[in-house]
C-alpha positions in Angstrom: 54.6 87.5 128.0 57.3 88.1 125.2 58.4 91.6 125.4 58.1 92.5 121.3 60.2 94.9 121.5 63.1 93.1 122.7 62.3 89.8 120.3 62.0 92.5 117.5 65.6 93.2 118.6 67.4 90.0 118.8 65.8 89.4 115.2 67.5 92.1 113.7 71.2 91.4 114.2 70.2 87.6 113.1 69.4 89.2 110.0 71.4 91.3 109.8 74.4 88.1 110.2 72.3 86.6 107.4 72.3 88.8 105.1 75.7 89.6 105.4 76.9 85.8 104.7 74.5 85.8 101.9 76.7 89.2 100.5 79.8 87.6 101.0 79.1 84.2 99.5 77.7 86.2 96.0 80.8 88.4 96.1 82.6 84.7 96.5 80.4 83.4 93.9 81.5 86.7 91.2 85.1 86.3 92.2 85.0 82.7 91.4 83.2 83.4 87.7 86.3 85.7 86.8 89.0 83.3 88.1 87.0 80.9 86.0 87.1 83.1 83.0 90.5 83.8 83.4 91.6 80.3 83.6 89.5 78.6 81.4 88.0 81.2 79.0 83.9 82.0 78.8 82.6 78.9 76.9 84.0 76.9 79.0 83.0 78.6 82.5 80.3 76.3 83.8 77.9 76.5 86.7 79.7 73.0 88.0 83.1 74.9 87.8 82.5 77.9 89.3 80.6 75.8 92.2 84.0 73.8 93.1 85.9 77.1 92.2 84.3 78.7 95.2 83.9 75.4 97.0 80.5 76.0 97.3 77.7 72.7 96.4 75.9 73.7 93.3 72.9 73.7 95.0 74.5 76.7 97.5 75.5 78.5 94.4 71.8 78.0 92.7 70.7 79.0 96.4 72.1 82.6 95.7 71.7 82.9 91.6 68.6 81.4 89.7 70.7 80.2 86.9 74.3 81.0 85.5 72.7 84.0 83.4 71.7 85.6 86.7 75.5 85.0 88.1 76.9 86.5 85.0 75.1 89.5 84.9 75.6 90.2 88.2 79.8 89.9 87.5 79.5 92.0 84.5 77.9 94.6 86.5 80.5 93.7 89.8 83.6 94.5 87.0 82.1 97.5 85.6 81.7 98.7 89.5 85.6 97.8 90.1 86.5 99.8 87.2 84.8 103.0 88.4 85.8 102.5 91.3 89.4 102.4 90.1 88.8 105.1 88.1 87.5 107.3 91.3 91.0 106.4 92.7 92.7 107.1 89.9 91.4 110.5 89.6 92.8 111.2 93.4 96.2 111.3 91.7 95.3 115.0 89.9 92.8 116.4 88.7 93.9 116.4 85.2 93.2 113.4 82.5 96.6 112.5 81.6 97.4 111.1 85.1 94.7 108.0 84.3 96.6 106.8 81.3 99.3 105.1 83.7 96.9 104.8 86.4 94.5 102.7 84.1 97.6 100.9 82.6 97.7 99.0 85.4 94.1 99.0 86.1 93.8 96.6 82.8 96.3 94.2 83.9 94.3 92.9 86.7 92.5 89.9 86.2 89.2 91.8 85.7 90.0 93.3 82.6 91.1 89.7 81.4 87.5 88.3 82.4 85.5 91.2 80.9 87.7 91.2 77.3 86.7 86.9 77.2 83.0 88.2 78.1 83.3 90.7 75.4 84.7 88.8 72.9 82.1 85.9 73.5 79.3 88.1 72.8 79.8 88.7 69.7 79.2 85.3 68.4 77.0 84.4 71.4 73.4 86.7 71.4 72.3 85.8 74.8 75.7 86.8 76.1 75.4 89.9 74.1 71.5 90.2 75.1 73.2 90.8 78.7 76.2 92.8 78.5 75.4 95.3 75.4 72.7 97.4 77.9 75.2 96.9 81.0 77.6 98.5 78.6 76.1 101.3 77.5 74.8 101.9 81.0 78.8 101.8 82.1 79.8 104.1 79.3 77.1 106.8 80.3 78.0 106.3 84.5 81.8 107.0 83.2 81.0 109.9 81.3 79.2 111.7 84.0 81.9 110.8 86.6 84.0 111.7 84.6 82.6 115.3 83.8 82.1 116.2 87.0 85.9 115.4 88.0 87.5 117.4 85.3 85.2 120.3 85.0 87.7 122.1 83.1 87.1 120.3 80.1 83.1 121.6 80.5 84.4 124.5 78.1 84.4 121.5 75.2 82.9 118.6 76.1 83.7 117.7 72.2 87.7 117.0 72.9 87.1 116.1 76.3 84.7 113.3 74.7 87.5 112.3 72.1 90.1 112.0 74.8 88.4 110.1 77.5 87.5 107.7 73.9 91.1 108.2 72.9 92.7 107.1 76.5 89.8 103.7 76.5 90.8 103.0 73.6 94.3 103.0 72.9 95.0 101.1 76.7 92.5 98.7 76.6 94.0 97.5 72.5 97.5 97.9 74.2 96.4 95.5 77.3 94.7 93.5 74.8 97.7 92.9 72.2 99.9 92.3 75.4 97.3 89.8 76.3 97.9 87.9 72.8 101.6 88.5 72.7 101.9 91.1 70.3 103.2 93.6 71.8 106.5 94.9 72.2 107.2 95.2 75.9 109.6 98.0 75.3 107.1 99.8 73.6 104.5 100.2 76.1 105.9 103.4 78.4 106.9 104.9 75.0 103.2 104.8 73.9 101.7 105.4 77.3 103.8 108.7 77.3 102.7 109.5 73.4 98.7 109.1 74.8 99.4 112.0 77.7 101.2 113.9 75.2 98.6 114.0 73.0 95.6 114.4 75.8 97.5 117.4 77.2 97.6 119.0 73.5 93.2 118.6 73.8 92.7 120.3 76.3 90.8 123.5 76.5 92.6 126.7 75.9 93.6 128.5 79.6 92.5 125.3 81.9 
């Protein structure tokens, strides 16, 4: 007679393998959707390229993702995790808001920022794109606020300026990384402008913190 207990355990590690080979060929999968973006730009990221991107059959990929909507909202929801968790880094630097402003410099040059700036520009003329990333989006912006809170609570005292700066920092790096992106600007310009941001974050901040 089987001992059940001891079949019970030689099934778990099999599943155990499985499910890990099935967590590394989606991250493969994701990784091959923004190498794809990157390269080729959003409309013209297919399910057939990103299959022979990660030299996977179609079928495999389908195997793992129902569709290409499934597959890219899982990689909108895979970048927005990479930049959290780049923020959570970031944040080891100091516990003060200006020392993100160079740490998430660099952050946006990485290919991920590329892929997500071609996802968001696509949605604006594509509504099912949109239909996807506009709730992951605001869930992402409410995630980063908290985290963010809770690692400066210094700025509790006004969450009004603490709001305009972490708005302030988003938005003047990501148009920076998005102007270098289209070759308009000045190279000598960035650490001038980086160093104008901190200036001015360091001027919001709450009175004795």
């Amino acid at each position: 007679m089987t001992n059940p207990s001891a079949a019970t355990a030689r099934a778990e590690p099999v599943q155990t393998q499985q499910s890990l080979k099935s967590a590394q060929t989606r991250a493969r999968l994701v990784d091959a959707v923004i190498r794809c973006i990157v390269k080729y730009g959003y409309n013209k990221t297919t399910t057939p390229r990103i299959a022979e991107e990660a030299g996977l059959s179609r079928g495999a990929m389908l195997h793992h993702f129902e569709n290409g909507t499934a597959l890219i909202k899982t990689t909108i929801i895979e970048l927005h995790e990479k930049r959290l968790r780049a923020f959570r880094r970031a944040s080891d630097s100091g516990h003060d808001p200006t020392h993100l402003v160079h740490a998430y410099w660099r952050q946006v040059q990485k290919p991920g920022f590329v892929a997500f700036h071609e996802l968001a520009l696509a949605a604006r003329t594509d509504p099912d794109l949109a239909k996807i990333l506009h709730p992951l989006q605001v869930e992402f912006r409410e995630r980063f606020h908290q985290e963010a809170v809770e690692m400066f609570p210094e700025w509790r005292a006004d969450p009004a300026s603490f709001d305009r700066a972490m708005t302030l920092s988003q938005v003047v790096v990501e148009g920076m990384a998005s102007s270098r992106l289209t070759g308009s600007l000045d190279e000598a310009m960035i650490e001038p402008m980086l160093t104008m941001l901190e200036d001015q974050i360091r001027t919001m901040k709450p009175q004795g913190s």
